[in-house]
Backbone as CSV, one residue per row, in Angstrom:
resi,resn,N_x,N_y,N_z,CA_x,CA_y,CA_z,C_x,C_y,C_z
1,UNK,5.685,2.921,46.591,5.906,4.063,47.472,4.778,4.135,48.478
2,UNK,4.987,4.426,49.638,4.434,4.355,50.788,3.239,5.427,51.114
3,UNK,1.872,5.953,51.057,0.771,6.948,50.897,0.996,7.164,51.824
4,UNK,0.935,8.691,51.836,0.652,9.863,53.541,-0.751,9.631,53.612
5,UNK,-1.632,9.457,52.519,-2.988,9.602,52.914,-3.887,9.108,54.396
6,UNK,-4.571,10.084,54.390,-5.096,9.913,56.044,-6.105,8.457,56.012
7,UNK,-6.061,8.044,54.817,-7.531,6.913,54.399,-6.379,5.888,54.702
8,UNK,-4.954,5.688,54.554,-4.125,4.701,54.604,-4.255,3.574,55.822
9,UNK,-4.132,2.116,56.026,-4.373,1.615,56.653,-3.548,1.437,58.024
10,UNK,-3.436,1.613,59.328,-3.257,1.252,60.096,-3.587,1.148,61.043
11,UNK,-2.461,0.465,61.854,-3.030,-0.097,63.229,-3.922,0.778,64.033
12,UNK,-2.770,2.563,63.965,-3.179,3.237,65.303,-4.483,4.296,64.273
13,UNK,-4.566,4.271,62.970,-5.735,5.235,62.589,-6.966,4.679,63.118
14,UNK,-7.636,5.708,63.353,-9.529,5.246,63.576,-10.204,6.122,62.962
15,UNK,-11.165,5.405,62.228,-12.391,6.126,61.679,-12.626,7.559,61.678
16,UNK,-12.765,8.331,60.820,-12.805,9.735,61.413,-14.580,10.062,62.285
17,UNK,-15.368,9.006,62.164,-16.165,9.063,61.809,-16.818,8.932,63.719
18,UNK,-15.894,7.606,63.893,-15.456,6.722,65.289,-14.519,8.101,65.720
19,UNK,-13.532,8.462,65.166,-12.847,9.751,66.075,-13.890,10.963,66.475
20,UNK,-14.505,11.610,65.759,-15.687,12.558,66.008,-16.203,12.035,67.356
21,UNK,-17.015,11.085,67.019,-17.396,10.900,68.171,-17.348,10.366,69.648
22,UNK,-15.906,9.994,69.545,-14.932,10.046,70.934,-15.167,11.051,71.280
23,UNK,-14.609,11.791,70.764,-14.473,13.413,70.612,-15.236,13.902,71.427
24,UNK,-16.802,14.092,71.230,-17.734,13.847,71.409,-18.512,15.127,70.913
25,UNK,-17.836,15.445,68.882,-18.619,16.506,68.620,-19.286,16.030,67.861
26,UNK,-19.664,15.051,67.654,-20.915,14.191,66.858,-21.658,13.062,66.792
27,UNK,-22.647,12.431,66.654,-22.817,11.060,66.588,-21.654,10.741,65.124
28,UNK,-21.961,9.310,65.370,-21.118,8.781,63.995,-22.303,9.281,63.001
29,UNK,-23.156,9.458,63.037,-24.069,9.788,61.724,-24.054,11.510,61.354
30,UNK,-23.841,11.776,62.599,-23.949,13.304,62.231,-22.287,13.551,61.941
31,UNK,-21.697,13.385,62.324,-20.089,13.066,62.165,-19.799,12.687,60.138
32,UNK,-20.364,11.741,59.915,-20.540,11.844,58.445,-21.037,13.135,57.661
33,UNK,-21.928,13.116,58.375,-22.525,14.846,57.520,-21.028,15.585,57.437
34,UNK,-20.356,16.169,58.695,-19.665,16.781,58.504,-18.355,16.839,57.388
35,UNK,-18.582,15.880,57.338,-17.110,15.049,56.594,-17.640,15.318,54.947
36,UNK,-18.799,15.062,54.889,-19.502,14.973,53.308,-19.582,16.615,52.921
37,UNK,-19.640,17.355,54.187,-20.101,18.923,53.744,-18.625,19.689,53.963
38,UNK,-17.354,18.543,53.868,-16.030,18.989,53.843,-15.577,20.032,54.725
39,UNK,-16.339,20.268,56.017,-15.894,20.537,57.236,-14.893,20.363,58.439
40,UNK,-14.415,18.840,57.822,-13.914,18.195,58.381,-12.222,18.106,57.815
41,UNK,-10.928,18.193,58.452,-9.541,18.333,57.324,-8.736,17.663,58.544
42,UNK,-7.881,16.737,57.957,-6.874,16.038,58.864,-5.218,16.346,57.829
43,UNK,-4.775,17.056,59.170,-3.268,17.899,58.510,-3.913,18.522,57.816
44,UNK,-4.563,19.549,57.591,-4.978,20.659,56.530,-5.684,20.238,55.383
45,UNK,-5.802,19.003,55.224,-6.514,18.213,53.924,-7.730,17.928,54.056
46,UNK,-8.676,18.467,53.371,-10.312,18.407,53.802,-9.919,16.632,53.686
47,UNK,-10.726,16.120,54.549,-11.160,14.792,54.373,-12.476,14.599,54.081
48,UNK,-12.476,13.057,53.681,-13.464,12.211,52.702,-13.845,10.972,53.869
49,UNK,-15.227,10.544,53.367,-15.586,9.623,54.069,-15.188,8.440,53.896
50,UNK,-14.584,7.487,55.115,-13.893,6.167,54.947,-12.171,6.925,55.317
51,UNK,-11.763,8.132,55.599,-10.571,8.338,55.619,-10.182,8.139,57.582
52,UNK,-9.185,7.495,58.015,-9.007,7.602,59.075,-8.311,9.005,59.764
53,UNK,-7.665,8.441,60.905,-6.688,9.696,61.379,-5.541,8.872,62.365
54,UNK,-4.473,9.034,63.308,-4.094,8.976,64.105,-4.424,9.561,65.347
55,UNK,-5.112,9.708,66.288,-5.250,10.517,67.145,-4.108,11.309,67.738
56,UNK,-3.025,10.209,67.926,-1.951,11.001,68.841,-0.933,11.611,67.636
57,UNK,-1.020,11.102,66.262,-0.284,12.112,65.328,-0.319,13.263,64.489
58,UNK,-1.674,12.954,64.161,-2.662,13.826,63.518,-3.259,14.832,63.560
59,UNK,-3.352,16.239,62.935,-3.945,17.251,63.552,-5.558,16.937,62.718
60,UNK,-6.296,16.713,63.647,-8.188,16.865,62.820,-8.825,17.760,63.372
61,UNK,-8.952,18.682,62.624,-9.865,20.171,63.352,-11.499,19.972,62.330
62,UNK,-12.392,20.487,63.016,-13.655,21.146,62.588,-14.102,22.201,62.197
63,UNK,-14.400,23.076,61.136,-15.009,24.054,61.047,-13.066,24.642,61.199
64,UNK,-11.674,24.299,61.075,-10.846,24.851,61.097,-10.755,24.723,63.081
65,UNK,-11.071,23.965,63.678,-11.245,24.170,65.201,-10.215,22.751,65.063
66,UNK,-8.803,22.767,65.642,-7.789,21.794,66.011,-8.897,20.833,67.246
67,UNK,-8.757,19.678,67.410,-9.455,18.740,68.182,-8.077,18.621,69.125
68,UNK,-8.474,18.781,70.635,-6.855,18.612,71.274,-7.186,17.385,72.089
69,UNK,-6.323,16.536,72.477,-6.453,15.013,72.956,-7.092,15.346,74.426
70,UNK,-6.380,16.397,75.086,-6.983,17.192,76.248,-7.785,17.220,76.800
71,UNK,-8.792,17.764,75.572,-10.285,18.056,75.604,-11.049,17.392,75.546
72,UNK,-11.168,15.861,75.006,-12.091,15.100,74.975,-12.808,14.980,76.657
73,UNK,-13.968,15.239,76.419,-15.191,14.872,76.984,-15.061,13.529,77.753
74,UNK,-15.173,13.443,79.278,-15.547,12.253,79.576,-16.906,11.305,79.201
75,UNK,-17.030,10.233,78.924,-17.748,9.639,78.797,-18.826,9.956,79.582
76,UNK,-20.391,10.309,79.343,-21.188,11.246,79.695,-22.507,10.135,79.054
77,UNK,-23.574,9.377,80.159,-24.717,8.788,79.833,-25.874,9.548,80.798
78,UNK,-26.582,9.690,80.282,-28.136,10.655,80.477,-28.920,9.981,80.089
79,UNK,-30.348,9.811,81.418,-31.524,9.364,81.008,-32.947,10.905,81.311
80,UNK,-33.188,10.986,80.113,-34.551,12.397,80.676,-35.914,11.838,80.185
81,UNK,-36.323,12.780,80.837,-38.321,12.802,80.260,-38.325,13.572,79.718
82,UNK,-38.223,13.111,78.061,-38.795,13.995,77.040,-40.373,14.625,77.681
83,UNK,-40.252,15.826,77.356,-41.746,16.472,77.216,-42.005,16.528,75.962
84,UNK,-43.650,16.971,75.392,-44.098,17.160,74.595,-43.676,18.633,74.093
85,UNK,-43.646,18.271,72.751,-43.242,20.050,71.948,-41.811,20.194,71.896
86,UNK,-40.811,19.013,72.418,-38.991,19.683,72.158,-38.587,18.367,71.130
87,UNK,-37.778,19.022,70.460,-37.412,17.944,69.154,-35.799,17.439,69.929
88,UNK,-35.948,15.952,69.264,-34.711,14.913,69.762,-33.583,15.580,68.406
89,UNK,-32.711,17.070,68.880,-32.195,17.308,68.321,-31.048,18.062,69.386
90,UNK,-29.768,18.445,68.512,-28.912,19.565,69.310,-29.344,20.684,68.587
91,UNK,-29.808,20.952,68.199,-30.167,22.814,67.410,-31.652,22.276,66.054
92,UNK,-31.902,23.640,66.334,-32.948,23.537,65.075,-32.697,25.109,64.222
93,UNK,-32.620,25.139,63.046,-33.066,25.870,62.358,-34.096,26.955,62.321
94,UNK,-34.951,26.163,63.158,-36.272,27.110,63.316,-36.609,27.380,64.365
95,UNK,-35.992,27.264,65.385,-35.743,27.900,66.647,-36.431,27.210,67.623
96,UNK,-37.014,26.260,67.635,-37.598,25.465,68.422,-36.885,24.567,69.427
97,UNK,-37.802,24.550,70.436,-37.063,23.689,71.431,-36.374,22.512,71.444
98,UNK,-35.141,22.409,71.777,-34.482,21.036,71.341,-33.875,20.480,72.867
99,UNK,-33.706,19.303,73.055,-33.689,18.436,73.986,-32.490,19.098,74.766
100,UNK,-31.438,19.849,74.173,-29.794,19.608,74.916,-30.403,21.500,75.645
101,UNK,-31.791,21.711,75.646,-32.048,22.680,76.342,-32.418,22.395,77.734
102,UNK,-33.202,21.345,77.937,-33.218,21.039,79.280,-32.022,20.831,80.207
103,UNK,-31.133,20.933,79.744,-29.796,20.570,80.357,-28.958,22.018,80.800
104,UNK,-28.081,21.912,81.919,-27.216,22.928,82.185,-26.285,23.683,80.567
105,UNK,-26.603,24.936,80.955,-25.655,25.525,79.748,-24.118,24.848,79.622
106,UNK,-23.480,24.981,80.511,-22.275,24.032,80.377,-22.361,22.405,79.408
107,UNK,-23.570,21.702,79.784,-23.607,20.764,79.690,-24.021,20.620,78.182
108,UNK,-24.845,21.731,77.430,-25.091,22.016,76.081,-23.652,22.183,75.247
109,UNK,-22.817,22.755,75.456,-22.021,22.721,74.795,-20.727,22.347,74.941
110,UNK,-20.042,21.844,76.262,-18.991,21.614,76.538,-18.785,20.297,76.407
111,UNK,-19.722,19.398,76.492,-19.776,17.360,76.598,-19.803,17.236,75.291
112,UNK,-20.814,17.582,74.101,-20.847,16.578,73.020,-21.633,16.121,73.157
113,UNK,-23.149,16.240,73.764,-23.926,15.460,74.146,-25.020,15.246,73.036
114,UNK,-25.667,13.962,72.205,-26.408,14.232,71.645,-27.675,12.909,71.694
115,UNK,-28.557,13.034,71.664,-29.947,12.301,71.430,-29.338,10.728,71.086
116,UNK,-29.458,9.760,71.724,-29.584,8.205,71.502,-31.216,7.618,70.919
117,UNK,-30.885,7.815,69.229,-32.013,7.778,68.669,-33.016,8.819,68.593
118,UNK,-34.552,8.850,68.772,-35.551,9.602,69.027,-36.409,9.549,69.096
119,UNK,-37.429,10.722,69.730,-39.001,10.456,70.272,-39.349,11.396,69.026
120,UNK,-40.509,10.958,68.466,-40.639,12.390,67.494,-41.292,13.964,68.275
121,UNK,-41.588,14.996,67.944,-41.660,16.159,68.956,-43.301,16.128,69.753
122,UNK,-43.983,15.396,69.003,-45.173,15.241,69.928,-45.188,14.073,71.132
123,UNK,-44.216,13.555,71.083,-44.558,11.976,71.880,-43.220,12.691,73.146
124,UNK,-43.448,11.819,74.355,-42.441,11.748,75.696,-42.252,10.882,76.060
125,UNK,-41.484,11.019,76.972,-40.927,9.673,77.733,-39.140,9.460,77.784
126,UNK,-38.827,7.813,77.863,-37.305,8.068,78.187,-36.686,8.307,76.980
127,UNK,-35.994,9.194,77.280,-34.589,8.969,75.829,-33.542,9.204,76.723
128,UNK,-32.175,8.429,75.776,-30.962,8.962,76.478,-30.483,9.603,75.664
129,UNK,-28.947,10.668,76.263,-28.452,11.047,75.588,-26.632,10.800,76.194
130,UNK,-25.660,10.720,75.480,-24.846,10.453,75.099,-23.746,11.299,74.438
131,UNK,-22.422,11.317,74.666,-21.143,11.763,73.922,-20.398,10.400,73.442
132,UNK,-20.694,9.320,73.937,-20.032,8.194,73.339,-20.769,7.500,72.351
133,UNK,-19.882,7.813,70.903,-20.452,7.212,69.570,-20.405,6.194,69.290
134,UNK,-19.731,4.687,70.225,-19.597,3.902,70.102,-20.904,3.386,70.354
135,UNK,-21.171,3.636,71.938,-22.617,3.083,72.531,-23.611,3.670,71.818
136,UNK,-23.605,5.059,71.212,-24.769,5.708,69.868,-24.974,4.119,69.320
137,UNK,-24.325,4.286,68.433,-24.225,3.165,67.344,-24.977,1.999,67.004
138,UNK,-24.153,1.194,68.443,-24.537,0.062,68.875,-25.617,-0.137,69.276
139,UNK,-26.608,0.709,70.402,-27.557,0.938,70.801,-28.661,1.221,70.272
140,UNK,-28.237,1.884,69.002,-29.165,1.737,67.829,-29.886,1.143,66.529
141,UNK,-28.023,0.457,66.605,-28.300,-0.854,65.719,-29.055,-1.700,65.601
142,UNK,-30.056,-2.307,64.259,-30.973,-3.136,64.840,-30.666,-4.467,65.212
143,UNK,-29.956,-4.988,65.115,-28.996,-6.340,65.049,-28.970,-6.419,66.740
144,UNK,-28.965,-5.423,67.513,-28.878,-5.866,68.874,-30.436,-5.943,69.493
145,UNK,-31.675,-5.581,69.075,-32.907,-5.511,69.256,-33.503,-5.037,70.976
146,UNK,-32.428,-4.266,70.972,-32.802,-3.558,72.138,-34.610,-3.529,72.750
147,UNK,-35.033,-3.870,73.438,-36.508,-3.409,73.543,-36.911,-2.875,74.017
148,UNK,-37.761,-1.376,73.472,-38.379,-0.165,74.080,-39.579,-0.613,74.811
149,UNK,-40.418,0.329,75.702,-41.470,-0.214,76.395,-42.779,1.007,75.857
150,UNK,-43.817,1.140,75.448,-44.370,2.657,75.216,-45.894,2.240,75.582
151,UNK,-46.382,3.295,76.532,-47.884,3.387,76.676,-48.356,4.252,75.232
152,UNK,-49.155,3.750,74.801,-49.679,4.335,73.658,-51.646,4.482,73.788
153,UNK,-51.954,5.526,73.443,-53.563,6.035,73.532,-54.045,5.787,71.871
154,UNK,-54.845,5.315,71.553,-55.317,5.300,69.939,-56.944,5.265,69.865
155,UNK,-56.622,6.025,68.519,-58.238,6.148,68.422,-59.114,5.112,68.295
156,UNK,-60.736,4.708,68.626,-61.083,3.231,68.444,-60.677,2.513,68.998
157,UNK,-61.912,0.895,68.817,-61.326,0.118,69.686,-60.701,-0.940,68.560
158,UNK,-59.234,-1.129,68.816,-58.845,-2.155,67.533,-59.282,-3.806,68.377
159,UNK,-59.799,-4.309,67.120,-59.983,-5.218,66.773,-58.706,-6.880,67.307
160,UNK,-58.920,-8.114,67.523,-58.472,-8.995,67.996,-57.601,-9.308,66.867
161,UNK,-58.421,-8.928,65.631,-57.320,-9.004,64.392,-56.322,-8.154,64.110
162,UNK,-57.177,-7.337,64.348,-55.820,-5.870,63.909,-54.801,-5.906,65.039
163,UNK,-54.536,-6.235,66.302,-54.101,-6.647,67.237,-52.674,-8.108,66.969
164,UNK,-53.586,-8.971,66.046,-52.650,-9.918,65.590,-51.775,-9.283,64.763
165,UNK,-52.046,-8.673,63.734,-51.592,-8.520,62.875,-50.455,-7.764,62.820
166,UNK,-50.812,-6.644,63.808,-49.822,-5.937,64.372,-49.104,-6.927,65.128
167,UNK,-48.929,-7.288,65.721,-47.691,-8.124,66.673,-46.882,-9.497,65.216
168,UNK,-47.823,-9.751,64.113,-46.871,-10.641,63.349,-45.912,-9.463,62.818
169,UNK,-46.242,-8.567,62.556,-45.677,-7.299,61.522,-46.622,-7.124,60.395
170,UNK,-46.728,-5.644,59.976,-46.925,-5.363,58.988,-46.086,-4.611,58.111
171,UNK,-46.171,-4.244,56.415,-45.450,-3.595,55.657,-45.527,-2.434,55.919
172,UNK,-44.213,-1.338,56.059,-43.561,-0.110,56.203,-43.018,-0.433,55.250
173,UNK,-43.038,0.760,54.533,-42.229,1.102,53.763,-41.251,0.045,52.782
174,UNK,-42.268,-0.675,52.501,-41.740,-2.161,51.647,-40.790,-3.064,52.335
175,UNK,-40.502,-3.130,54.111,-40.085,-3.949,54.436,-41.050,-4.396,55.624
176,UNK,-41.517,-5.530,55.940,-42.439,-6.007,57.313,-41.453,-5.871,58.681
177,UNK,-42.645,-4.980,59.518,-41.689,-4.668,60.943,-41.605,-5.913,61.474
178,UNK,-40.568,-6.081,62.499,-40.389,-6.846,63.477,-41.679,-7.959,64.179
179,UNK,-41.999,-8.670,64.892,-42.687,-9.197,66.177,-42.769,-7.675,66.451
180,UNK,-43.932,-7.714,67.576,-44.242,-6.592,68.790,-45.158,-7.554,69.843
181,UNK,-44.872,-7.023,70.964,-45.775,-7.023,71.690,-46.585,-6.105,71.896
182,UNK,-47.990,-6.322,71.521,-49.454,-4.786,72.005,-50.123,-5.858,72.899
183,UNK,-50.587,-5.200,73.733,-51.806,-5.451,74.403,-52.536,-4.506,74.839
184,UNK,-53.704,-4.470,75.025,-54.357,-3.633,75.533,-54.721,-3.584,77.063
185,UNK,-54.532,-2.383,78.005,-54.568,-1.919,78.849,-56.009,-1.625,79.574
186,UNK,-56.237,-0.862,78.637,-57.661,0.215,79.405,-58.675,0.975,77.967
187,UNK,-59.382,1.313,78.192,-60.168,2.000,77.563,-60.627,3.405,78.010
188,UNK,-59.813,4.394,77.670,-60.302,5.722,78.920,-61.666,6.381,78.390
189,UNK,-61.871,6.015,77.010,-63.077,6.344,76.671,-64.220,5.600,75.774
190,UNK,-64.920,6.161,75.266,-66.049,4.905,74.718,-64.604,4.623,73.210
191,UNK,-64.529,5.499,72.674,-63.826,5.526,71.619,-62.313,5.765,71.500
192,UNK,-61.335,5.540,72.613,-60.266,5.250,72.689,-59.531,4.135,73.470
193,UNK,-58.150,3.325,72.291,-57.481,2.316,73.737,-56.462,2.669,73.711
194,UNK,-56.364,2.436,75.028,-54.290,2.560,75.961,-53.750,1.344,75.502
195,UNK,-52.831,1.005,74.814,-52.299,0.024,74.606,-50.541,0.223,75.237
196,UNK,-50.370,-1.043,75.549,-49.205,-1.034,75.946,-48.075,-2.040,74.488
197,UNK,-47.330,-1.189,74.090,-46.539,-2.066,73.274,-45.011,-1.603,73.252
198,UNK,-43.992,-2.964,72.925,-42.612,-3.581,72.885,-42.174,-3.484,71.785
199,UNK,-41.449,-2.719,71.627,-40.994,-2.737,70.081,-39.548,-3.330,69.946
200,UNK,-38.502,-4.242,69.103,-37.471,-4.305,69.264,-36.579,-3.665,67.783
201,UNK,-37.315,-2.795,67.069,-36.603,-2.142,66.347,-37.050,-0.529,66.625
202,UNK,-36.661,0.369,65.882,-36.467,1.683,65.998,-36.933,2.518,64.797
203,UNK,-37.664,2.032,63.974,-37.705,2.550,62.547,-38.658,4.350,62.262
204,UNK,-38.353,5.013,61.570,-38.919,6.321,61.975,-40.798,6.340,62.270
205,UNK,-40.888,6.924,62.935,-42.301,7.131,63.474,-43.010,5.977,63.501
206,UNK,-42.599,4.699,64.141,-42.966,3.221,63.420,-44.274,3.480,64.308
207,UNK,-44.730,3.568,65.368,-45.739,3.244,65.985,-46.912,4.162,65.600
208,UNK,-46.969,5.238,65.327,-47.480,6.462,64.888,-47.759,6.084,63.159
209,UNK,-46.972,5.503,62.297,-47.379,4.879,60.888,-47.865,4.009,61.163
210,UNK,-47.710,2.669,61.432,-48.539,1.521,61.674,-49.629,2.119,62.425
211,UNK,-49.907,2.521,63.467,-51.203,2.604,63.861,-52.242,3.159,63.083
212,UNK,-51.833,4.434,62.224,-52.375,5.199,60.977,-52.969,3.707,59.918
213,UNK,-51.959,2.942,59.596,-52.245,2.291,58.826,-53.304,0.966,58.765
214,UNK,-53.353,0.634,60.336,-54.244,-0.182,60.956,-55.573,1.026,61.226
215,UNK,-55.893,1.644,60.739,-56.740,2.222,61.109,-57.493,3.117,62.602
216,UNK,-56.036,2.894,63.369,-56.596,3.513,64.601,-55.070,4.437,64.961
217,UNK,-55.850,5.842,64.343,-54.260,7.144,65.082,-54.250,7.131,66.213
218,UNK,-52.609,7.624,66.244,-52.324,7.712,67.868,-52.955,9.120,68.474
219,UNK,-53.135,8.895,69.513,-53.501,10.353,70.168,-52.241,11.243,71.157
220,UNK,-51.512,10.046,71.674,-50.134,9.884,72.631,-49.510,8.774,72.607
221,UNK,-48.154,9.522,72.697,-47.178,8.200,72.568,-46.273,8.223,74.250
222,UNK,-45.803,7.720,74.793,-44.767,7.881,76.069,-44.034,6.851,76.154
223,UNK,-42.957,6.764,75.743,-41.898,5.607,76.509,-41.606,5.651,77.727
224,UNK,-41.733,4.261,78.058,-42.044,4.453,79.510,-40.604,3.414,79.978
225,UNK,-39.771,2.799,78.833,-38.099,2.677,79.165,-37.809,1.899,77.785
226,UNK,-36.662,1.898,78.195,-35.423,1.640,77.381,-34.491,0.290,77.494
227,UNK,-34.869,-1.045,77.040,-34.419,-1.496,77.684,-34.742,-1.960,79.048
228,UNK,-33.423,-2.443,80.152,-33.677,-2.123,81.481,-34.272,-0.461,82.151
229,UNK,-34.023,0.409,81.439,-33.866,1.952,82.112,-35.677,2.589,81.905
230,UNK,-35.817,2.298,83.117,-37.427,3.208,83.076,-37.301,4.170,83.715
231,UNK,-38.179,5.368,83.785,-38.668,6.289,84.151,-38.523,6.678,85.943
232,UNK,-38.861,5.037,86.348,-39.327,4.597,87.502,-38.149,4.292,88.580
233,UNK,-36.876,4.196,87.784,-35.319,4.122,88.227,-35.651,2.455,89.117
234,UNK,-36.427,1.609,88.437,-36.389,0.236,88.927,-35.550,-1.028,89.038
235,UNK,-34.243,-0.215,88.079,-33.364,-1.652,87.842,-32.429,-1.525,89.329
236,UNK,-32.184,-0.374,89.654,-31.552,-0.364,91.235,-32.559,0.351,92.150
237,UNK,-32.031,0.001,92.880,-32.871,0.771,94.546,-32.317,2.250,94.674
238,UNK,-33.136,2.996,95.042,-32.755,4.360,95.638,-32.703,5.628,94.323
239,UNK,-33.171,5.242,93.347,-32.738,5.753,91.928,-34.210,6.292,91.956
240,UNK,-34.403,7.827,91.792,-36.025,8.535,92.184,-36.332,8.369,91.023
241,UNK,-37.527,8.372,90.601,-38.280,8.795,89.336,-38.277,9.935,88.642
242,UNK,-38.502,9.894,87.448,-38.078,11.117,86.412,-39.486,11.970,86.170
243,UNK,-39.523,13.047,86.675,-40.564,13.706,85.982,-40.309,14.085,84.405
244,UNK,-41.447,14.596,84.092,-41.493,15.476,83.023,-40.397,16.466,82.446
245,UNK,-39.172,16.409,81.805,-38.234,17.679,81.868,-37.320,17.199,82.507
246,UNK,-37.481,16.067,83.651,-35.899,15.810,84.130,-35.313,14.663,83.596
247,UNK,-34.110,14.485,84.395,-33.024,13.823,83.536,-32.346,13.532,85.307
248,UNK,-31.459,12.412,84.558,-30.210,12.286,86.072,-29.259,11.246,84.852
249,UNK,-27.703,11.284,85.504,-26.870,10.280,85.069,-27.388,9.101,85.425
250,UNK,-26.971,8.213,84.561,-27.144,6.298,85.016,-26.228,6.134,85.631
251,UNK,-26.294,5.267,86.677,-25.230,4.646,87.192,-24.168,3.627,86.823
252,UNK,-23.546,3.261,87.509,-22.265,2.201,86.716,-22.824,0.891,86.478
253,UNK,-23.722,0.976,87.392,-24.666,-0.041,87.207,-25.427,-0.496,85.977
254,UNK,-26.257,0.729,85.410,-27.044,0.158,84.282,-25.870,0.556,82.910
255,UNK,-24.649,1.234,83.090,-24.256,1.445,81.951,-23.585,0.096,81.300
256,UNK,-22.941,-0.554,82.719,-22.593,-1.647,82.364,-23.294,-2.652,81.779
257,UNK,-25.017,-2.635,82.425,-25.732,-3.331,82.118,-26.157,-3.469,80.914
258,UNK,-26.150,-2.101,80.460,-26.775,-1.922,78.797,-25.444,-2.565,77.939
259,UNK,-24.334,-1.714,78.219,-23.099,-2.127,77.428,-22.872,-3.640,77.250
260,UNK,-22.958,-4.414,78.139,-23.304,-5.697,77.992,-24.416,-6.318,76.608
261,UNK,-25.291,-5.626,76.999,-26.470,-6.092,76.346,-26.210,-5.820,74.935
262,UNK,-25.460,-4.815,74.769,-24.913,-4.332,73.105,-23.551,-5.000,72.771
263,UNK,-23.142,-5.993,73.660,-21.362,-6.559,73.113,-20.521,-5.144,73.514
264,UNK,-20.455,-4.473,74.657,-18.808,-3.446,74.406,-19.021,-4.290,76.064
265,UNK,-17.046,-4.570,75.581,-16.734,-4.815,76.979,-15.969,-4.081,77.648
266,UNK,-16.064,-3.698,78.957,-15.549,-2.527,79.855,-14.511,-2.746,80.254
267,UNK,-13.504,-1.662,80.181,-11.951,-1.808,80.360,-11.735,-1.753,82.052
């Protein structure tokens, strides 16, 4: 006998997980939460994680909120200058500043827009943000080794070794990071260096732990791009620079460019 279940396999179901964030009311990660905290019901049936949907047959509401095909959000890419003191979040608990505040009120709640990865709340620089959970994903994945760019300030002057050592990798958290590129920049004081370093993974507070652990804390962190996408709007002509707090759309230009760089090919 043939299962109604929404987990059943076919052609036209997708992920509820991948549907959310079409949608664009979640990343795929935060999109799981919802699903696990049974928020989530396709045809009236709380759903489970791993269950699909039909889009065009299916009713999948949130919080009891019907999802209408209508409404989906155009595809929506944002590059800003994190400032110091706002967390790479859509809401906090504790009332603190969160990133989807710098943005038009419309734009807080009507897109789906949420953080591509994160800066932790003391550090700035580029982040994007995003309603498409596909490019979330991918972009984050480490398998594509995207490479960040970050001016970094640390206490002391590290050493030619500690310098190596850092760029072979060291142990986090019982696995050895990646290659990096560090070099050092400048010295702004007797007892601090600017280092410039490349990271091609994403792991939590990686630059801020390793440096702790090499013996020299950070004082500041700033990404200074993403990839092709800097601050400096250098991959095309005419593209102004980002202060502190601002933001502008990417063009068709670098979205393609990145999307490339992650395997999605453009319809």
């Amino acid at each position: 006998m043939a299962s109604n279940s929404s987990s059943q396999s076919s052609p036209s179901k997708v992920r509820l997980q991948k549907l959310l964030s079409q949608w664009g009311v979640a990343s795929r990660r935060r999109a799981e939460v919802l699903i696990r905290e049974g928020r989530v019901t396709v045809n009236g049936q709380q759903a489970t994680v791993g269950d699909g949907a039909d889009p065009q047959q299916d009713v999948v509401a949130v919080d009891g909120e019907p999802l209408r095909r209508s409404a989906r959000p155009r595809d929506t890419y944002i590059l800003i200058n994190k400032p110091r003191g706002v967390l790479c979040a859509c809401s906090d608990d504790r009332d603190r500043p969160v990133i989807l505040d710098l943005l038009p009120p419309r734009w807080q709640t009507d897109l789906g827009l949420h953080p591509v990865g994160r800066l932790d709340f003391n550090s700035t620089g580029a982040l994007l943000l995003t309603n498409d959970g596909d490019f979330t994903y991918r972009l984050t994945h480490p398998r594509f080794h995207i490479p960040k760019h970050y001016r970094v300030q640390v206490l002391g002057r590290p050493s030619p070794q500690v310098l190596g050592q850092w760029r072979k990798g060291v142990m986090l958290d019982n696995r050895r990071t990646l290659p990096a590129q560090v070099e050092i920049c400048a010295h702004p004081s007797r007892n601090t260096t600017e280092l410039a370093i490349t990271l091609i993974e994403g792991r939590n507070r990686q630059i801020r732990r390793v440096a702790e652990q090499m013996g020299h804390p950070v004082r500041t962190l700033h990404r200074e791009a993403i990839g092709p996408l800097d601050l400096q709007g250098e991959l095309e002509m005419d593209i102004p620079a980002l202060r502190t707090g601002e933001y502008r759309h990417l063009s068709s230009g670098e979205i393609n460019f990145l999307k490339e760089q992650i395997g999605i090919v453009s319809s």
